[in-house]
C-alpha positions in Angstrom: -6.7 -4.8 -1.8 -8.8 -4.1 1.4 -9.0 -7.0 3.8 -12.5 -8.8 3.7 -13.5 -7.1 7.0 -13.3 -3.6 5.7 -15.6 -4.3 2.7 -18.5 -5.4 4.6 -21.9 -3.6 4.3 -23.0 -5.3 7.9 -21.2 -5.9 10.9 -21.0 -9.9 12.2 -22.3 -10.4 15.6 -21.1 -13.9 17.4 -24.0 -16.3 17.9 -24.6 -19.6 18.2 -28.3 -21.1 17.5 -29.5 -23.8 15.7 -30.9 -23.6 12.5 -32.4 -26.1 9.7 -30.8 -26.1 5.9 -33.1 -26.5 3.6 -31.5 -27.5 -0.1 -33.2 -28.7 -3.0 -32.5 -31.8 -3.0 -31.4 -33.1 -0.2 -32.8 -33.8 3.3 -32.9 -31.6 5.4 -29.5 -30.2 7.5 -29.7 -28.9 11.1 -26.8 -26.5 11.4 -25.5 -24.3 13.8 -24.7 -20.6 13.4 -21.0 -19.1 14.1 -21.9 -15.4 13.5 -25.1 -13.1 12.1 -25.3 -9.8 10.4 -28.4 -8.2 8.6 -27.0 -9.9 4.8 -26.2 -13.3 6.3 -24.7 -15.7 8.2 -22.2 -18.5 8.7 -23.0 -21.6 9.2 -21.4 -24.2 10.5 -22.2 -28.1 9.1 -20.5 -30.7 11.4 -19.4 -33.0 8.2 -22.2 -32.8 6.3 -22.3 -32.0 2.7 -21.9 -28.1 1.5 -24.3 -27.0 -0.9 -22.1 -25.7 -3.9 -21.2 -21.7 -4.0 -23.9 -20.3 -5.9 -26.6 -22.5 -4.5 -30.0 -21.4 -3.3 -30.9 -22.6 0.0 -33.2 -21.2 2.5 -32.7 -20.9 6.5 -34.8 -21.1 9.7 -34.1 -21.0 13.5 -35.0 -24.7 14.7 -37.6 -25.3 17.3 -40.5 -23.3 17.8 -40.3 -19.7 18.7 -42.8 -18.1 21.6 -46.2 -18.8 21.0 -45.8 -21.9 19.4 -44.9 -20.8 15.9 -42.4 -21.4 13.7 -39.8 -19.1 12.6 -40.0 -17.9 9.3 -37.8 -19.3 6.1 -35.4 -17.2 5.0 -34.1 -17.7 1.3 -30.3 -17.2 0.7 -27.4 -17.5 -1.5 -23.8 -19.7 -0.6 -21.6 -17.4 -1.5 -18.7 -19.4 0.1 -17.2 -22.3 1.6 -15.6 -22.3 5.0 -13.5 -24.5 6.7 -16.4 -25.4 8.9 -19.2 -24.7 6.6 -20.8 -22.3 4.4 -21.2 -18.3 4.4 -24.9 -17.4 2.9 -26.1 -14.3 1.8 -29.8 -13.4 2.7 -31.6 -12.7 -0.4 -35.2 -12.0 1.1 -36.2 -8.2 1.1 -36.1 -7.4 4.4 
């Protein structure tokens, strides 16, 4: 069986930004971001509850971008757990 890396579709860039959670549910989560790749990201939760595999959650940068505005929300799947956190798979067409 191939290792994980080989059977990516993306390559994972290292970055760190904050982003907010947002779960059914459940207030929202301000997270931060271990790495990035064009189907999703890992984030990293300092203690706070993980949204179950399979969940649908969507994801923003936090703060305001230039110009004022808001990034926009970006819908996802958890498609695993992490020792830190969650992995999340973007399910937006982009």
């Amino acid at each position: 069986m191939n290792p994980v890396s080989e059977r990516r579709l993306y390559p994972r860039l290292p970055m760190e930004v904050e982003v907010e959670l947002h779960w059914p549910g459940h207030p929202l989560c301000i997270a931060r971001t271990e790495d990035l790749s064009n189907g999703g990201v890992l984030l990293i939760l300092n203690g706070e509850e993980r949204p179950p595999v399979g969940a649908e959650v969507r994801v923003r940068v936090a703060g305001l971008l230039g110009g004022d505005e808001q990034a926009p929300m970006v819908a996802a799947t958890v498609v695993r757990h992490a020792d830190e956190g969650v992995a999340v798979r973007f399910t937006d067409d982009v």
